[in-house]
C-alpha positions, 0 to 999 in steps of 0.5 A, a space after each residue: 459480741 463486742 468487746 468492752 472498751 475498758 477491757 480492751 486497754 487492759 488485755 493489751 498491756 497484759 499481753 504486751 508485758 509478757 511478750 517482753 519477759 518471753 523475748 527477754 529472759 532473765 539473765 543468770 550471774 556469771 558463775 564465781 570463779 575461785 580466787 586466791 586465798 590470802 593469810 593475813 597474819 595480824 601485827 602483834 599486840 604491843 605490851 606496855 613495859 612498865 615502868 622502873 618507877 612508880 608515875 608519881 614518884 617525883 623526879 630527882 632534884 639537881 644536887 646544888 653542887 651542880 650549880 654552886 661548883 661545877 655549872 661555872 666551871 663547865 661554862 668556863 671550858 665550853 668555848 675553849 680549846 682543851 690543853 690536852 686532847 687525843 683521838 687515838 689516831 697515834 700513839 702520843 706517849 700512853 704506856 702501859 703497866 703490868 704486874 710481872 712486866 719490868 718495863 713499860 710498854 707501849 699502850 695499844 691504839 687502833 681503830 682511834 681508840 686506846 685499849 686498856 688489856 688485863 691478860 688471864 692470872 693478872 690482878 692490875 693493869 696501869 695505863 698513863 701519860 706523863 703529859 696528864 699532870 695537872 693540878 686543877 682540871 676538867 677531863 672528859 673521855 668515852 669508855 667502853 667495857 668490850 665484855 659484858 662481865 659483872 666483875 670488870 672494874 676501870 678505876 681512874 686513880 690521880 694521886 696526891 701524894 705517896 700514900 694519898 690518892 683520888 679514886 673512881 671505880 666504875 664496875 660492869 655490874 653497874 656500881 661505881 665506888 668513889 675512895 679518898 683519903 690516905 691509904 691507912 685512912 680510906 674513905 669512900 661512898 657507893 652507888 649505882 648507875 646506869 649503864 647499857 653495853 656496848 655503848 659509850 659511856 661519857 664520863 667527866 671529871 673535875 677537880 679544882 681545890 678540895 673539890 672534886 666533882 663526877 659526871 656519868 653518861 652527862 648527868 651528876 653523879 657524885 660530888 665532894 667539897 674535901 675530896 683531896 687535902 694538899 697539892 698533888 705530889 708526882 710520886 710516879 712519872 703519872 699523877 692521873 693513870 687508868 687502871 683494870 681490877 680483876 680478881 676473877 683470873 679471866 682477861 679484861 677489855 675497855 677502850 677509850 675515846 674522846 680524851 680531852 682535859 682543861 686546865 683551870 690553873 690557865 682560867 682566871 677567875 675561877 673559884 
């Protein structure tokens, strides 16, 4: 019998197909070989801190003490060398004060900076040099309190007269006082600043006519248009002296740094 022509071709591509999958089986994978297991510890989630102030409460307005009194006066020294400065690298007559101590003594300097000590049981530490006289002036200077202590007080005091002074307290609790007046008639106002330790704090003074103006960590913090009556009066061999207030019997640390001070009595045309 003779095989049928159209079922010829089709025997012989069957058989061909399975010649192929006999000569060429199918390949496995390659075994997996076990790999070294990692941990991968996420990044922490960062919270947001909030905020001190409430988002809509509107920034505090520049006082117009600023630019009435002591943007001119700021101008004016910007460009002109100091007519007294130091960087604490000698001591160039600082001394110090003590209650208990008959004489002064020498104020202490090292690493460039000028370090005012209250030792333990003493309630008022003085520091001064009587080449910081003026009448009229602009001081800058860094302080720094070297103890995180609540109660340590650096007061910059000028005197006016015997019974008449200027004074700026900067306490580490972050309140700063600003006295003047006669000392039978004190007056003064408070506030807060702000302050992170260990740094330094820049802090500015001005003091031209009646007027008395602060600066702290550069922004305004306090101004006063009858802050001093009458000339200044050198009732001490000091007229501006730095001191350290304790009332806690422990021992107190600031240094200082950066000292520069302007006369304005030397700049004509200054209100």
């Amino acid at each position: 019998m003779r095989p049928n022509k159209v079922l010829l071709p089709f025997m012989t591509s069957i058989l061909f197909i399975l010649a192929c999958i006999v000569g060429n089986p199918p390949r496995s994978n390659p075994p997996t070989m076990p790999t070294e297991t990692q941990t991968v510890t996420p990044p922490p989630t960062r919270i947001a801190i909030p905020t001190p102030f409430p988002a809509n409460l509107k920034a505090t307005p520049i006082p117009l003490w600023v630019s009435d009194f002591a943007d001119p006066i700021i101008a004016a020294v910007a460009n002109r060398r100091p007519d007294f400065q130091d960087d604490f690298s000698l001591n160039r007559r600082w001394f110090n004060v003590m209650s208990g101590v008959v004489r002064p003594l020498y104020a202490e300097i090292h690493d460039g900076m000028l370090f005012l000590k209250l030792p333990e049981k003493t309630r008022d530490s003085i520091l001064y040099n009587p080449e910081i006289n003026h009448r009229n002036f602009v001081l800058t200077l860094d302080l720094r309190f070297n103890h995180d202590q609540p109660d340590d007080t650096v007061r910059f005091q000028f005197d006016q007269s015997p019974d008449q002074s200027i004074a700026l307290d900067l306490s580490n609790n972050r309140n700063w006082k600003f006295q003047w007046g006669f000392q039978d008639n004190r007056q003064s106002m408070t506030g807060i600043y702000e302050h992170f330790p260990p740094e330094q704090i820049p802090v500015t003074i001005i003091m031209q006519g009646t007027q008395c103006a602060v600066y702290f960590n550069n922004d305004p913090l306090t101004y006063l248009s009858n802050c001093r009556a009458s000339p200044p009066f050198q009732s001490h061999v000091w007229v501006a002296s730095f001191r350290l207030l304790g009332n806690t019997g422990r021992a107190i640390t600031v240094n200082f740094d950066n000292l520069k001070i302007w006369d304005l009595d030397k700049i004509p045309g200054l209100p």
